[in-house]
C-alpha positions as CSV (number, residue, x, y, z in Angstrom):
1,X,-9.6,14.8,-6.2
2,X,-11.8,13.4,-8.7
3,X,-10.4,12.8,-12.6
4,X,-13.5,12.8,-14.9
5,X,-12.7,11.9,-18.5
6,X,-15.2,11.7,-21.5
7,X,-15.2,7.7,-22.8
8,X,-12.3,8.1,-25.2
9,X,-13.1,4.6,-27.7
10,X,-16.4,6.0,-28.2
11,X,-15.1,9.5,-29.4
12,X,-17.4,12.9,-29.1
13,X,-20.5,12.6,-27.7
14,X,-19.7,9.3,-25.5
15,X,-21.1,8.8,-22.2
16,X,-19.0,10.0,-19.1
17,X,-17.8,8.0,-15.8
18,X,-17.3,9.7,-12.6
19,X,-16.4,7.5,-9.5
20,X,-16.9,9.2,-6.3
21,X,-15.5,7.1,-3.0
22,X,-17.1,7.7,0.6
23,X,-14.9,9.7,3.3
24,X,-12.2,7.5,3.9
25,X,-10.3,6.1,5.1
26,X,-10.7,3.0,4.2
27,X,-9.2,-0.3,6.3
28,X,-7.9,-3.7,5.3
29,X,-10.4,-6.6,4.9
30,X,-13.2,-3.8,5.0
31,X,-15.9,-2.2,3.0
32,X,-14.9,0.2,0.1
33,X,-18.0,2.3,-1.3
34,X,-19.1,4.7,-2.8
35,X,-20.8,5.6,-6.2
36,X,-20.5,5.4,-10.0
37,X,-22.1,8.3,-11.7
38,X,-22.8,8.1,-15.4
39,X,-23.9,10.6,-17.4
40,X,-25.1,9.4,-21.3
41,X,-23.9,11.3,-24.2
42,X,-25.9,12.8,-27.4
43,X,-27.0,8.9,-28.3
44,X,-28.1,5.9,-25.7
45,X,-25.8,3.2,-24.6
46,X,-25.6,0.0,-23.7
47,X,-23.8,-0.5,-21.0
48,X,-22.4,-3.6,-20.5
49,X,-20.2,-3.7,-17.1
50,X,-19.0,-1.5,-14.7
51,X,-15.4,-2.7,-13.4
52,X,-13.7,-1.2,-10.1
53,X,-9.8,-2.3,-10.2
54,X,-7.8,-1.6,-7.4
55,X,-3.9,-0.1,-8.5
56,X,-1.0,0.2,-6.6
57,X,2.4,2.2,-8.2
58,X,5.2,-0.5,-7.3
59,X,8.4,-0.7,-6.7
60,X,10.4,-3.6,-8.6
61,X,14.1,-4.8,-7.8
62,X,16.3,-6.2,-11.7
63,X,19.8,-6.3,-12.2
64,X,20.1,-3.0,-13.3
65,X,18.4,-1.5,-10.1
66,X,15.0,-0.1,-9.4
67,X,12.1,0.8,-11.5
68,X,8.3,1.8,-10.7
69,X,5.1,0.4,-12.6
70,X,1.8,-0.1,-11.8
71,X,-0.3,-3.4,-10.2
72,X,-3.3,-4.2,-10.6
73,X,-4.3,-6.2,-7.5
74,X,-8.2,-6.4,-7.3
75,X,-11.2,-6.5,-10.0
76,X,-14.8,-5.8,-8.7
77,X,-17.7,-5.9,-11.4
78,X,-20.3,-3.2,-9.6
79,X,-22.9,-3.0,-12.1
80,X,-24.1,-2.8,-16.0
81,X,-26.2,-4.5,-18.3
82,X,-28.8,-1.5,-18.6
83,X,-29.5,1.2,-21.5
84,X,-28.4,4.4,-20.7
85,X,-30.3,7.0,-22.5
86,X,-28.8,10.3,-24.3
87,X,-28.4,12.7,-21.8
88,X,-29.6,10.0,-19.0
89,X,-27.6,10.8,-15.4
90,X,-27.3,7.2,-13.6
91,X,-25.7,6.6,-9.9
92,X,-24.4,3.0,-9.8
93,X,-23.7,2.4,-5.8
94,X,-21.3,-0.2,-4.7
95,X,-20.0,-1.4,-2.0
96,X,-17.3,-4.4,-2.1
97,X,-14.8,-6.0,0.4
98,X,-10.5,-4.7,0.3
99,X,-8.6,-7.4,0.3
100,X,-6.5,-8.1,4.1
101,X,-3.0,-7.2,2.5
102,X,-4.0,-3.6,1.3
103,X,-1.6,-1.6,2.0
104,X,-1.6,1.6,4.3
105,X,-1.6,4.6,2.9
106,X,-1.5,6.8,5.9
107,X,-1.5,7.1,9.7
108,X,-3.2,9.4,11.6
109,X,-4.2,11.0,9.0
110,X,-0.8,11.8,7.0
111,X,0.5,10.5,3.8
112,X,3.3,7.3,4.2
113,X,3.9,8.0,0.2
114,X,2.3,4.9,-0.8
115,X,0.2,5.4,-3.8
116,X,-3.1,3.8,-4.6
117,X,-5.9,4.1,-6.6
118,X,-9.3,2.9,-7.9
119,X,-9.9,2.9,-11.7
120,X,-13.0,2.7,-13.2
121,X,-13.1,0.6,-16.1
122,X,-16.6,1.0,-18.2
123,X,-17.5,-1.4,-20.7
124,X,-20.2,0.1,-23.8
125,X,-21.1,-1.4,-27.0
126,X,-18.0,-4.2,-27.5
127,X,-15.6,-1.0,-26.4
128,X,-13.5,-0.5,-23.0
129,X,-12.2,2.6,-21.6
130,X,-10.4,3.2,-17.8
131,X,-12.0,6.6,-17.9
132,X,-12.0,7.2,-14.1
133,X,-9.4,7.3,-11.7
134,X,-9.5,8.0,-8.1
135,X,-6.9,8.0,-5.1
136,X,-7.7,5.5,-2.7
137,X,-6.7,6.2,1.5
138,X,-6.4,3.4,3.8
139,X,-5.5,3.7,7.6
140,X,-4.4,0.7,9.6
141,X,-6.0,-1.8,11.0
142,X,-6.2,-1.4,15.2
143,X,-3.4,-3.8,16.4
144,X,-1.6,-2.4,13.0
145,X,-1.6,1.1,14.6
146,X,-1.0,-0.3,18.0
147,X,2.2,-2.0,17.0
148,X,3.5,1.2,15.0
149,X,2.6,3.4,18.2
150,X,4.7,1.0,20.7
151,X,7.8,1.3,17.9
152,X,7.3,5.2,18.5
153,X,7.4,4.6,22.0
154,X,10.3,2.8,21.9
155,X,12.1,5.7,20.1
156,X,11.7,4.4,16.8
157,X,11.6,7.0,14.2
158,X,9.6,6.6,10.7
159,X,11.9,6.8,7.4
160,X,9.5,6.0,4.8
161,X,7.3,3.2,3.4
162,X,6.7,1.7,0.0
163,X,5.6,-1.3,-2.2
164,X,8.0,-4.3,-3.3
165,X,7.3,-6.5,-6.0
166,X,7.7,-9.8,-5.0
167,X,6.9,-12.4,-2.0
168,X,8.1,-13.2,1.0
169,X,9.3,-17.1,1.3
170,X,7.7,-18.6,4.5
171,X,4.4,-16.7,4.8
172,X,0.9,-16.5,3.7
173,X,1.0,-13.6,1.5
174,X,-1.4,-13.3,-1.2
175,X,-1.0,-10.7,-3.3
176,X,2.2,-10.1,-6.1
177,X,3.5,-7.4,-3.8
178,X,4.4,-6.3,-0.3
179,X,4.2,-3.0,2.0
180,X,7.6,-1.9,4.0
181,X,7.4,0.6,6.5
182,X,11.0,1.4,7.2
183,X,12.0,2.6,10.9
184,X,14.9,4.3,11.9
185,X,16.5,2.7,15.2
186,X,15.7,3.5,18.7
187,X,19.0,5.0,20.6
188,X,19.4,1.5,22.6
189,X,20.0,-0.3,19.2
190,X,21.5,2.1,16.7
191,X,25.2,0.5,17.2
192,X,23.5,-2.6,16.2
193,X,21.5,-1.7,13.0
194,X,20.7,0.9,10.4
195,X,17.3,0.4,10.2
196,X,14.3,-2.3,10.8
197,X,11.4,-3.1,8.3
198,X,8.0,-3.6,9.3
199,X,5.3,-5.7,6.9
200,X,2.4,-6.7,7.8
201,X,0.0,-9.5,6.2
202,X,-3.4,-10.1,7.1
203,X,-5.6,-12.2,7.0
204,X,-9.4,-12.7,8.5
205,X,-8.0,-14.8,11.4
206,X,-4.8,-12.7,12.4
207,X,-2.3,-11.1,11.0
208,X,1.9,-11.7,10.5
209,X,3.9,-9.2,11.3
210,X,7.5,-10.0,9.4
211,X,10.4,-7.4,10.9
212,X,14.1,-7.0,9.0
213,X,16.8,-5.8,10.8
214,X,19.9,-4.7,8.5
215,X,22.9,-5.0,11.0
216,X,26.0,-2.9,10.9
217,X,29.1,-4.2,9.0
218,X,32.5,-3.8,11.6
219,X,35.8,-2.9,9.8
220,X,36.3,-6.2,8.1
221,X,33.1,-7.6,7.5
222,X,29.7,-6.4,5.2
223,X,26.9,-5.3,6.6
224,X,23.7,-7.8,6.5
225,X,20.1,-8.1,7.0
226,X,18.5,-10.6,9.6
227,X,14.7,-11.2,9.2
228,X,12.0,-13.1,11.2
229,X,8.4,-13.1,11.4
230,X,5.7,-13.1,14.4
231,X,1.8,-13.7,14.4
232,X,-0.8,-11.8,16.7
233,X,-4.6,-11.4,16.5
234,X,-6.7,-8.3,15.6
235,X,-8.2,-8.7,19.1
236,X,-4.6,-9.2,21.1
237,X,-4.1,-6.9,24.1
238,X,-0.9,-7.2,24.9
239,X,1.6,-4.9,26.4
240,X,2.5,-4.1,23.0
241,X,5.7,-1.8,24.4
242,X,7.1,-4.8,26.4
243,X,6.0,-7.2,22.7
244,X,7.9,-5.2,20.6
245,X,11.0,-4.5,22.2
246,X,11.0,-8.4,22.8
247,X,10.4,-8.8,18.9
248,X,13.5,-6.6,18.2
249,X,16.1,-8.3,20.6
250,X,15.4,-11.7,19.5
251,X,15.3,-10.4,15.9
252,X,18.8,-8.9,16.9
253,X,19.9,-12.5,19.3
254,X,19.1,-14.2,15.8
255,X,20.8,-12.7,14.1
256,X,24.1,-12.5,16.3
257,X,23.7,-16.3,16.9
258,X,23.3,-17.6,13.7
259,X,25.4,-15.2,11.7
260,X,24.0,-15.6,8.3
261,X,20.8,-14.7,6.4
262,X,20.4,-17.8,5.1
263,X,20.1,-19.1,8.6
264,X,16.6,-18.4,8.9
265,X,15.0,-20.7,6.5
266,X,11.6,-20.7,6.3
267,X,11.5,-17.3,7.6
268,X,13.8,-15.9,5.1
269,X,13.0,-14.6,1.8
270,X,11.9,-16.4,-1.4
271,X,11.1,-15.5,-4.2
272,X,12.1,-12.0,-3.8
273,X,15.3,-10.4,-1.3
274,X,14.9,-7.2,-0.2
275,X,18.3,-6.2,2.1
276,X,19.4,-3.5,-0.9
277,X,16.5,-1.3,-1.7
278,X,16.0,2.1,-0.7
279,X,12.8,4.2,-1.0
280,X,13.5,6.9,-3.9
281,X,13.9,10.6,-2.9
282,X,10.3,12.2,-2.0
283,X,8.9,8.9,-1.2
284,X,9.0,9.0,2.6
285,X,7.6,11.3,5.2
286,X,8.8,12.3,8.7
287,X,7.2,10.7,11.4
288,X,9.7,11.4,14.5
289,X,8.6,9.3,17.8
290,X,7.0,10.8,20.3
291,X,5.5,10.2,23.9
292,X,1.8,9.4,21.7
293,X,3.8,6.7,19.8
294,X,4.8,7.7,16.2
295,X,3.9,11.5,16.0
296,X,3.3,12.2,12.7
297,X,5.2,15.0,10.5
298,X,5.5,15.6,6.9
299,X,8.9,16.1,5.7
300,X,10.3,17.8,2.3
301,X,7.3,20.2,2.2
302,X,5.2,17.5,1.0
303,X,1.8,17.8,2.1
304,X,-1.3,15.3,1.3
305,X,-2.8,17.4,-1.5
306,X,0.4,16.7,-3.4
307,X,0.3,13.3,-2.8
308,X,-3.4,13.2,-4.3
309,X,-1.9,14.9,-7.1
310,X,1.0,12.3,-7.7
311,X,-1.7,9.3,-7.8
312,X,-4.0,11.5,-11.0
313,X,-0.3,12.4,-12.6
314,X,1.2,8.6,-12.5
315,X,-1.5,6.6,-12.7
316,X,-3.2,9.5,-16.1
317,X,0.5,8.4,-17.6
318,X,0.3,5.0,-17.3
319,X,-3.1,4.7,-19.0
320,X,-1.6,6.7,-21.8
321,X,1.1,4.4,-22.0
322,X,-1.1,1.3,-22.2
323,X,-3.0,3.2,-25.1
């Protein structure tokens, strides 16, 4: 879905931005391309810049709970400096580099309920307008899918994902927020937790993967999370079944041995805790696990046109709001 909107700071007869992105998806640390196509309006322009930023709709913990906003986490500058005549149609084609930590929008092929997007931000005569805005897909990277597909193996079933703002204490993260891909518990460990997290952070060389396990309170104590992190390679082959389920019971051993989050020091959280938060209703989609790994299903009769839709309604709001 493409969201074409005449330059509003240039009124009437201003030229007109339309951003058009390659098939996707797209991956982490890869290429994103496609083309910026300008058409002039009833007097030439000067363009000055052509500005790709990369949004994200967020989710951000306070003391009075949860609210959603928009981040912008990337700024490209694809083209400008040129004259574009009255009437003049233009193609601008770019092609620039994600960054590792970008999240994942979807896995084989269906929506998680993340939300990003690419505005276009074009610069003409002194005045700015975001006049473009288009929904941005990004799969997993291969040992990101591989590790997701030996969860579903292991009877881990998907509840949802989302975006935290906020940093995990003890790792290498880069940007100002994080992905959580929330699993519900295989049937060997559901008597010992609710739920485990998955995050991933990339980087060129390798890639952490940080897992939270929330752990059942008994009848006279409060239930708690337990977190720990692991490192792999994007070229690992590993028995990623046998990997995992060895991630999970020392995650769970941990946790039982040491009896208190703040036992995990550098491991544990920083700047930001996460234990408490819960995706918001709509957010999620099914993915039940399955002899393929996780089998993918969409749940509440959302389907990935809707999603599409959600990114042009949100992020159209927010731009009104910064106006």
């Amino acid at each position: 879905m493409v969201f074409k909107r005449l330059l509003g700071s240039l009124g009437v007869g201003g030229p007109t931005v339309d951003t058009v992105l390659d098939a996707g998806p797209f991956r982490p640390g890869g290429a994103l391309s496609g083309q910026v196509r300008l058409k002039g309006g009833n007097a030439a322009f000067d363009i000055e810049h052509i500005t790709l930023e990369l949004v994200a709709r967020v989710e951000a913990e306070h003391e009075g709970g949860e609210r959603e906003g928009v981040v912008a986490f990337e700024r490209y500058t694809v083209g400008g400096g040129f004259r574009l005549a009255e009437g003049e149609e233009r193609s601008v084609p770019f092609s620039v580099t994600l960054p590792w930590e970008t999240p994942v929008t979807e896995l084989h092929g269906q929506p998680l309920g993340v939300v990003l997007g690419v505005r276009t931000e074009l610069a003409v005569a002194g005045a700015r307008d975001k006049g473009d805005l288009d929904p941005l897909a990004v799969g997993p990277l291969p040992v990101q899918e591989a590790i997701l597909e030996a969860f579903g193996q292991l009877g881990f079933g998907f509840k949802s994902a989302d975006l935290e703002y906020g940093r995990i204490g003890g790792t290498g993260q880069q940007l100002p927020f994080y992905q959580e891909i929330e699993l519900t518990p295989a049937p060997q460990y559901a008597h010992q937790v609710n739920e485990i997290e998955v995050t991933f952070l990339a980087t060129p060389g390798g890639m952490e993967v940080v897992l939270e396990a929330d752990k059942r309170g008994g009848f006279f104590s409060a239930g708690h999370d337990a977190l720990t992190r692991f490192t792999v390679g994007h070229q690992d082959a590993r028995d990623w079944n046998t990997e995992v389920d060895g991630w999970v019971r020392q995650l769970i051993e941990q946790r039982a041995a040491h009896g208190s989050p703040g036992s995990f020091g550098a491991y544990g959280h920083g700047e930001h805790h996460h234990g408490g938060h819960r995706s918001g209703p709509g957010m999620g989609t099914a993915i039940a696990a399955g002899a393929a790994g996780l089998a993918v299903g969409v749940a509440g009769g959302m389907v990935a046109a809707e999603v599409v839709d959600e990114v042009g309604d949100f992020f159209e709001g927010e731009e009104e709001d910064e106006g």
